[in-house]
C-alpha positions in Angstrom: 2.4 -20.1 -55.7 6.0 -19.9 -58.2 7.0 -17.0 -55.4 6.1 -19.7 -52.4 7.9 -22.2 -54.0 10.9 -20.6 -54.7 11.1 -18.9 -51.7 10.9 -22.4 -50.2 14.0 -23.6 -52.4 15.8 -20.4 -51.0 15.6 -21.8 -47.8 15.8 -25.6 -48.2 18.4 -28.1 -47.2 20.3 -31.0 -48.4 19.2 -34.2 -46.6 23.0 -34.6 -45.4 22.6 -31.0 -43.8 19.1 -32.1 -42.5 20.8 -35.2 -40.7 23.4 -32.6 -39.5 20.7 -30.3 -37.8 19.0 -33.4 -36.3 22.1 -34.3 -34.8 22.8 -31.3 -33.5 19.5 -30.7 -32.0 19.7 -34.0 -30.5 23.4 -33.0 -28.6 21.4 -29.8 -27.4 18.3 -31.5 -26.3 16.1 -29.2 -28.2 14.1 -29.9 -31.5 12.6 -28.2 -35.0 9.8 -26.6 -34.8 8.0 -23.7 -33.0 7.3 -25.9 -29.8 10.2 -27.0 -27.7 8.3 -29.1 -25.2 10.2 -32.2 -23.8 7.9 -34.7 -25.4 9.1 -33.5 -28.6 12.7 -33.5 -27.8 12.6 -37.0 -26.9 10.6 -37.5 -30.6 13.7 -36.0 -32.3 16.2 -38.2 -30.0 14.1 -41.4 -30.9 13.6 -40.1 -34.8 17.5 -39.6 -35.3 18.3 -43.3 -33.8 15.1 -44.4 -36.9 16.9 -42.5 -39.6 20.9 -43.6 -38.2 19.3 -47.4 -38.6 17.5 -46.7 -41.8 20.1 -44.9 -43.7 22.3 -48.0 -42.9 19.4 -50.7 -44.1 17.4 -49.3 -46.8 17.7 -51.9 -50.0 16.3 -51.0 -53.4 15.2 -53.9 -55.0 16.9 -54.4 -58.5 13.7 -53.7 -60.3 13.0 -50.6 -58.6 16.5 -49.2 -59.4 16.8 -49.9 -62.8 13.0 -48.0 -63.2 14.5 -44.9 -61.1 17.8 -45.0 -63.4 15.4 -44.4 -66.4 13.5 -41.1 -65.4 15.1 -38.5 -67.6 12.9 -35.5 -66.0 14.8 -33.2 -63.9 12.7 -32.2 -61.3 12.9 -31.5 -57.4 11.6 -33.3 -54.9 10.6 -30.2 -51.9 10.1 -32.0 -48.9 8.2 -30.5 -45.6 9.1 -32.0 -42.5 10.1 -31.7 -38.7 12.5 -33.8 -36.5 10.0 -35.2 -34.4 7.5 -36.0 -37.3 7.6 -40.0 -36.7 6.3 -41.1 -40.2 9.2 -39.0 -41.6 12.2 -40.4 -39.8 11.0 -43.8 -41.5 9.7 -41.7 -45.2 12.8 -39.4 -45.2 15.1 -41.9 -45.2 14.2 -44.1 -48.0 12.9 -40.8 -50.3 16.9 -40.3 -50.1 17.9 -43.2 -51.0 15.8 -43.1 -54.0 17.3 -39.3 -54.9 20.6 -40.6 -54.7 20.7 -42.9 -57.9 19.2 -40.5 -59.9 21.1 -37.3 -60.9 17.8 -36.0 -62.1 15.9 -36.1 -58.7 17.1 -33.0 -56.6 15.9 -33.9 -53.0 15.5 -30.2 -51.1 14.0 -30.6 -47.0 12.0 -27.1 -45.3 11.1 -27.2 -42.0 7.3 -26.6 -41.9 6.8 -23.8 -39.1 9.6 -22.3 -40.8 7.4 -22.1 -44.4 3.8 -21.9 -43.3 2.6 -20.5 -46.2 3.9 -23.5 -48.6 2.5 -25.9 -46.2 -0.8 -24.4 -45.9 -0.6 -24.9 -49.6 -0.5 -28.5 -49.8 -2.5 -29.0 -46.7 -3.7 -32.9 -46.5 -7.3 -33.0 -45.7 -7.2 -29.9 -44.4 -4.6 -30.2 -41.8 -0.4 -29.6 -41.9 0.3 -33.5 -42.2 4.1 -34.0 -43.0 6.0 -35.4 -44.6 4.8 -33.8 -47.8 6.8 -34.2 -50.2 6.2 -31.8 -53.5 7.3 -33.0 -57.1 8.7 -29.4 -58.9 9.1 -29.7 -62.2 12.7 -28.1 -63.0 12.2 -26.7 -66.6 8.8 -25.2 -65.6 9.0 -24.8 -61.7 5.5 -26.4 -61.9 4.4 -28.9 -59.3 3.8 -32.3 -61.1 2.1 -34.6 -58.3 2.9 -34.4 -54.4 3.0 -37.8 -52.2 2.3 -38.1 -48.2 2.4 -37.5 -45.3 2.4 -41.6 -45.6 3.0 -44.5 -47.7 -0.1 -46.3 -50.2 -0.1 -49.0 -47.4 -0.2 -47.1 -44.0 -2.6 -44.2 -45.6 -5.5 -47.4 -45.7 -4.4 -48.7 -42.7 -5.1 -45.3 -40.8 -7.9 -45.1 -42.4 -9.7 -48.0 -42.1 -8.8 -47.4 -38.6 -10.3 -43.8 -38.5 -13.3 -45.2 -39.9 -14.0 -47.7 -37.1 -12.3 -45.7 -34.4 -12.9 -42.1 -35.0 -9.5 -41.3 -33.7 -6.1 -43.0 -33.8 -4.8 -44.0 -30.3 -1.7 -44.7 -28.7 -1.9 -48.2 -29.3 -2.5 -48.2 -32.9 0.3 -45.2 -33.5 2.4 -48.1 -32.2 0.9 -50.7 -34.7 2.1 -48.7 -37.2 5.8 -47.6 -36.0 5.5 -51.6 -36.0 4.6 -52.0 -39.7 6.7 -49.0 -41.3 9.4 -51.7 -39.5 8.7 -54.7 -40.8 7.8 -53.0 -44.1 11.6 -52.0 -44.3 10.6 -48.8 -46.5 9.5 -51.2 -49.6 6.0 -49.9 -49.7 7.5 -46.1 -50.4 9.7 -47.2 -52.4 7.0 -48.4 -55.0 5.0 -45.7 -54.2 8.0 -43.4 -55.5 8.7 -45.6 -58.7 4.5 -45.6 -59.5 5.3 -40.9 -59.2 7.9 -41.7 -61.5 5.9 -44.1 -63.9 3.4 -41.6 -63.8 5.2 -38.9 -64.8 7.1 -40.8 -67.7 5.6 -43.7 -68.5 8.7 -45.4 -70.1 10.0 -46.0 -67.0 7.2 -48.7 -66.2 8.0 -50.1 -70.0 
């Protein structure tokens, strides 16, 4: 697992160079991942227009900040994506902004065809569900806790939905683009501060 990780790290991104390659791919009509169809070249154009809009609106409450400002752990947060993922262009986003106060939190992105064997290491349910997002302690290289692929909130809502449904269906996946929307990112955002609490408890103090 340390050599999976790290080889992971090797290959990782900054989420500023991540935006970059979404871009990019968006110019060339193409998209991450090992299938190129057009479906998923128009998820990428629609997921870069989410992140442009959400990298301009995130807001971190007060309260939430000052309890980021207090973790003292360095660690990495490895996240496993792809551009036309549609819960991470609303996730990805607001995991950044969280990073970015903290000059503890190290936010790395991998593609996940690119790294199959870390994501068929933290496999959700038995299936490659991203975002995944994987907690690395720095002074051990041990993973602490991992979060995803969605928010406390949408995970019951798809569920309870599975339950009663069997299957999600086109109509419900846009329910939910409708509440990650309305939700404007606040219910990852205290799912992120709650990993952090965890992990050092005098951040919740």
């Amino acid at each position: 697992m340390d050599f999976i990780i790290k080889n992971s790290l090797d290959n990782s991104m900054s989420y500023s160079a991540y935006r970059i390659l979404v871009q990019e791919l968006v110019e060339a009509s193409s998209t991450t991942g090992l299938e190129k169809t057009e479906a998923l070249v128009n998820y990428t154009k629609l997921n870069d227009r989410r992140m442009k809009r959400w990298d301009k609106t995130v807001n971190i409450p007060d309260e939430a900040k000052d309890r980021i400002l207090t973790f003292e752990e360095p660690v990495t947060w490895l996240l496993i994506t792809e551009s036309w993922c549609g819960d991470a262009a609303h996730i990805l986003p607001v995991i950044n902004k969280v990073a970015e106060l903290n000059k503890n939190i190290n936010l790395r992105i991998v593609l996940r065809d690119e790294n199959p064997e870390l994501m068929d290491a933290f496999l959700t349910n038995g299936a490659r569900a991203i975002p995944k997002l994987i907690v690395i302690d720095n002074a051990t290289g041990g993973v602490l806790t991992t979060y995803g692929p969605r928010p406390s909130e949408a995970t019951n809502y798809v569920t309870r939905f599975k339950a009663k449904y069997g299957a999600l269906t086109p109509s419900f996946k846009e329910d939910l683009q409708h509440w990650y929307n309305k939700d404007k990112g606040q219910n990852i955002i205290y799912d992120l501060t709650e990993i952090l609490c965890n992990l050092q408890p005098t951040v919740c103090q």
